[in-house]
C-alpha positions in Angstrom: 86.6 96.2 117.3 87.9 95.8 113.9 90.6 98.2 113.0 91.8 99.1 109.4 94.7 101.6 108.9 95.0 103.5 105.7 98.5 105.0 104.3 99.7 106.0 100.9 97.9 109.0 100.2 99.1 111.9 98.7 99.9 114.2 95.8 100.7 113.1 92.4 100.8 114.6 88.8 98.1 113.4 86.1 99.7 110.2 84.7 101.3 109.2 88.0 101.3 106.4 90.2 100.9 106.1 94.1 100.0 102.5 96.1 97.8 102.4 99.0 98.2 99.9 102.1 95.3 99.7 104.3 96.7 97.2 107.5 95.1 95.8 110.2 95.8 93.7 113.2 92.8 91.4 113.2 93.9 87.9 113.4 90.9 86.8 111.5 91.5 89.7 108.7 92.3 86.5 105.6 88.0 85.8 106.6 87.6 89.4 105.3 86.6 90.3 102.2 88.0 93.6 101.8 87.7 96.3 99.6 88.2 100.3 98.5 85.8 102.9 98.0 86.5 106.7 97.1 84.8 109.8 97.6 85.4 113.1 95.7 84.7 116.8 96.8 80.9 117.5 96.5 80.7 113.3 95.1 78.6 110.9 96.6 81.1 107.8 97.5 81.6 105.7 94.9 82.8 102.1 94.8 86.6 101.3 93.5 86.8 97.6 93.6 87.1 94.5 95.5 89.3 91.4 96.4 87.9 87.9 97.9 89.6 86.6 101.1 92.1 84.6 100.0 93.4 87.3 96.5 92.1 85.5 93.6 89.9 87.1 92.6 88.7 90.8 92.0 86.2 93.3 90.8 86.2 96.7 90.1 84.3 99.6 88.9 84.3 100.3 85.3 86.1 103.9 86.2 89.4 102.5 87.1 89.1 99.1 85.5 92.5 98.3 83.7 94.2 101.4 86.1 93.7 100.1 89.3 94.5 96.7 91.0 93.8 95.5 94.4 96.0 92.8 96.4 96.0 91.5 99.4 99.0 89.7 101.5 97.4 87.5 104.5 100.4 87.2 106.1 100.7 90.9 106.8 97.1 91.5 107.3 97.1 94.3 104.9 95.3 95.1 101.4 96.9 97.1 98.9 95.3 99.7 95.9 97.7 100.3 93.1 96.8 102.9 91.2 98.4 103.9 87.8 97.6 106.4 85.1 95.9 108.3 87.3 93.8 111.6 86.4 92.7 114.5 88.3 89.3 112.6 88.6 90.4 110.3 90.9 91.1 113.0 93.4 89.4 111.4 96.3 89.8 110.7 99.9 90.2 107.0 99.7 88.9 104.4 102.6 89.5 100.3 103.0 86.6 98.2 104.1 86.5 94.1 105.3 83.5 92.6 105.7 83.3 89.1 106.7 79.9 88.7 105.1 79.9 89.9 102.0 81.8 88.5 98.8 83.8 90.4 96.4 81.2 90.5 93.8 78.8 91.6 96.3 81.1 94.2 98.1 78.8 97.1 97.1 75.4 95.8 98.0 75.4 96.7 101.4 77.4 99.1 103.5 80.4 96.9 104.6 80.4 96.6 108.3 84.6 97.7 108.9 86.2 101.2 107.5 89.3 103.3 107.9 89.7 106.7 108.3 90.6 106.9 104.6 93.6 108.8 103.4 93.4 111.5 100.5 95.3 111.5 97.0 95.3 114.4 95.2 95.7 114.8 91.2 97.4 117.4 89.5 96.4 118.4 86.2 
């Protein structure tokens, strides 16, 4: 069993900045492509973006696009989120994925098979 572990989370004022870390102790975690997804009070949730197994490359949805970037560091079996210029929008509970199957590009066409428990960040206007 797979085991991702979110931390980061928390509150910060419109224009702010927080990083998430989602770890995990899987040895085979750099076969993983991994990813973020958000959801909002009352939202549906909604894909943030993407990073291939080995870091180089990414996607992301158009909603945080030049805000957010994901990294990832093999050798600590851990993926990051850094989030910047962030607005009260964003206000989500935030959850890391892996999926050994699916490709970064791909990361949103099916459920990916590995989540956290997600951690929230809160906005303030």
């Amino acid at each position: 069993q797979v085991q991702l572990v979110e931390s980061g989370g928390g509150l910060v004022q419109t224009g702010g900045s927080l990083r998430l870390a989602c770890a995990t102790s899987e040895s085979f975690f750099s076969s993983m492509t991994m990813g973020w997804f958000r959801q909002g009070p009352g939202k549906e949730r909604e894909f943030v973006g993407a990073i291939s197994r080995g870091g180089g490359n990414t996607a992301y949805a158009d909603s945080v696009k030049g805000r957010f970037t994901i990294t990832r560091d093999n050798t600590k079996n851990t993926v990051y989120l850094q989030m910047d210029s962030l607005k009260p929008e964003d206000t989500a509970a935030y959850y890391c994925a892996g999926d050994y199957s699916l490709g970064y590009s791909n990361f949103n066409a099916k459920i990916p098979r590995y989540w956290g428990q997600g951690t929230q960040v809160t906005v303030s206007s």
